[in-house]
N, C-alpha and C positions, 0 to 999 in steps of 0.2 A: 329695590326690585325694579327690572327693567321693563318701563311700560310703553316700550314702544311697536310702530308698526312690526305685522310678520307675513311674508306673502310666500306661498308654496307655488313654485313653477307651475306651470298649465293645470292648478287647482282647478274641479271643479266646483265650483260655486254655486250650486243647483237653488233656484226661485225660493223653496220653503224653507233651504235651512238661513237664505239672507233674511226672510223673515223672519227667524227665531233669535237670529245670532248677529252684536254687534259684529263687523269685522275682528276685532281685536280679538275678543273674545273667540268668534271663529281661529284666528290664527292659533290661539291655545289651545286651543279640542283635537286641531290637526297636528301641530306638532307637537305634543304629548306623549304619541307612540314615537315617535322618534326621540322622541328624549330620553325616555326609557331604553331602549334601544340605545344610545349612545352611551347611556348611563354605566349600562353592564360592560358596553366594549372596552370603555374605560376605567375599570374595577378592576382590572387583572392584570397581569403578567402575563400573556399567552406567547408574546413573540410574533413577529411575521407572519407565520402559516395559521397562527391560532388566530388574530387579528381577520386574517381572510375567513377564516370562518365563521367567524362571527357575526361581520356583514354578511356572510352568507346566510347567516339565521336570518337577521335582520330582514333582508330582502323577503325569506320568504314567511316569515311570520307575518308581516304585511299585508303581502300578497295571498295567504292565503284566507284573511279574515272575512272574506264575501263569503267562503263554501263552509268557514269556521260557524261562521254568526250570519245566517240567510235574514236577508229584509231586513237588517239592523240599520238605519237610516244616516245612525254617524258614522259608520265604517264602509257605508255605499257611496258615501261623500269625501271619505278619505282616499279611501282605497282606488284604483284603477279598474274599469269593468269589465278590461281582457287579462287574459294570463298568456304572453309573449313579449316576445322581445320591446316593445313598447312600453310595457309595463312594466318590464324591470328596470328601463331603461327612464321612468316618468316617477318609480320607487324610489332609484338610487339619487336622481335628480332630488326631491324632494331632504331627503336621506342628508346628504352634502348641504343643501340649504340651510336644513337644520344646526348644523353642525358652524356654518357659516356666520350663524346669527346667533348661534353661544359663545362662539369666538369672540366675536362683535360686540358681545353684552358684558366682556369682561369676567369671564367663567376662564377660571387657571388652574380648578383643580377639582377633583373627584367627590370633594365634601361639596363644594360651594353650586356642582351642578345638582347634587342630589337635596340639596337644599334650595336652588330655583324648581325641582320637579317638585318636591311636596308644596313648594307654593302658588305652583300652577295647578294642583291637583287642589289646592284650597280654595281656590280662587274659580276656576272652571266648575265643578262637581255642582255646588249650590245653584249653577244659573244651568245646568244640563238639568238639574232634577225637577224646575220648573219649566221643563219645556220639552220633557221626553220621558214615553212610558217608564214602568219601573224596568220588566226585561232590556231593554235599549242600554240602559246604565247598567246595569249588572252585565249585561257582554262587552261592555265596552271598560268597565273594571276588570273583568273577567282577558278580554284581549290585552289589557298593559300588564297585569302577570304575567302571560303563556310570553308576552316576545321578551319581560325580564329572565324567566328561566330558560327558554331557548335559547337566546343568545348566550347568557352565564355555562350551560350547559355544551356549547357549541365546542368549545375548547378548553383544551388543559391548561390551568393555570401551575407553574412552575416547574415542569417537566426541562428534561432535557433530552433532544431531539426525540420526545414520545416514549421516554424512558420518566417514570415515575409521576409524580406533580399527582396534583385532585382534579375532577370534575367541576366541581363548583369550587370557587375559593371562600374563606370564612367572609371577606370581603361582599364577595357576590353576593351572600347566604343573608350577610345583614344588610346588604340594600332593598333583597326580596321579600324580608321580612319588615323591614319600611314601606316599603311602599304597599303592602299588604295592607298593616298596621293603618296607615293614612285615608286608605280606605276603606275600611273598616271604620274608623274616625268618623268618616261621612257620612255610613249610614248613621254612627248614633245620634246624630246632627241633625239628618234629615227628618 
């Protein structure tokens, strides 16, 4: 497992959560939804157009999780606290980073990223639950679902030109159902 640094472009780093969270550890909590997010773009066969919308989820799955989960204090630290051009523009940055740093970490395939996600969801969850109400963790459970199924749902997997294909692929369907499962795991842990 790759345990090295992760730094998200013009991350906010806000005073309390340095105090709760080693760096590294930070780096895990923030790029999680993106990896999730990655996870799903990478589960399917949608093609070009379907690929664009995907990230198109992505962006605003993100983007919308302030108005999703109000006062949620990991996703006030994730997230960007305008909704314009900046901030989609500070998402997709982010977004690419991510992506840049499972590159990086030697991730070549679709099993081996959904298997660094459930061991960052291993790994992270235990030091969130001492250090953040229970609602906090359950929205923030609750937010890497809605951006798995959003994005999975974003595009048709095996369509041609918007002729046939599914909604979700059985793909998608068992990674949604993982990473549920995983979490779910945590609570009986905790």
């Amino acid at each position: 497992m790759y345990k090295g640094p992760y730094v998200l472009p013009d991350i906010c780093y806000p005073m309390e959560i340095s105090e709760k969270y080693a760096p590294e550890i930070w780096g895990k909590i923030c790029r999680l939804p993106f990896m999730v997010a990655i996870g799903m773009e990478g589960a399917g066969r949608s093609g070009l157009a379907g690929s664009v919308r995907e990230r198109n989820a992505t962006l605003h799955s993100i983007l919308e999780a302030r108005t999703t989960f109000p006062g949620n204090p990991l996703v006030y630290a994730i997230v960007p606290d305008q909704e314009d051009e900046k901030a989609m523009s500070a998402v997709l940055q982010k977004h690419d980073a991510a992506l840049e740093f499972l590159a990086g970490s030697g991730i070549k395939s679709s099993a081996i990223l959904w298997e660094r996600i459930l061991d960052c969801i291993e790994e992270v969850f235990p030091v969130i639950a001492k250090r953040e109400a229970g609602h906090t963790i359950t929205d923030y459970k609750t937010w890497l679902v809605q951006i798995a199924e959003r994005v999975a749902g974003a595009a048709k997997e095996g369509d041609f030109l918007g002729i046939g294909g599914t909604r979700i692929s059985e793909q998608e369907k068992a990674h949604i159902k993982r990473l549920e499962a995983a979490l779910i795991e945590f609570d009986s842990k905790s």
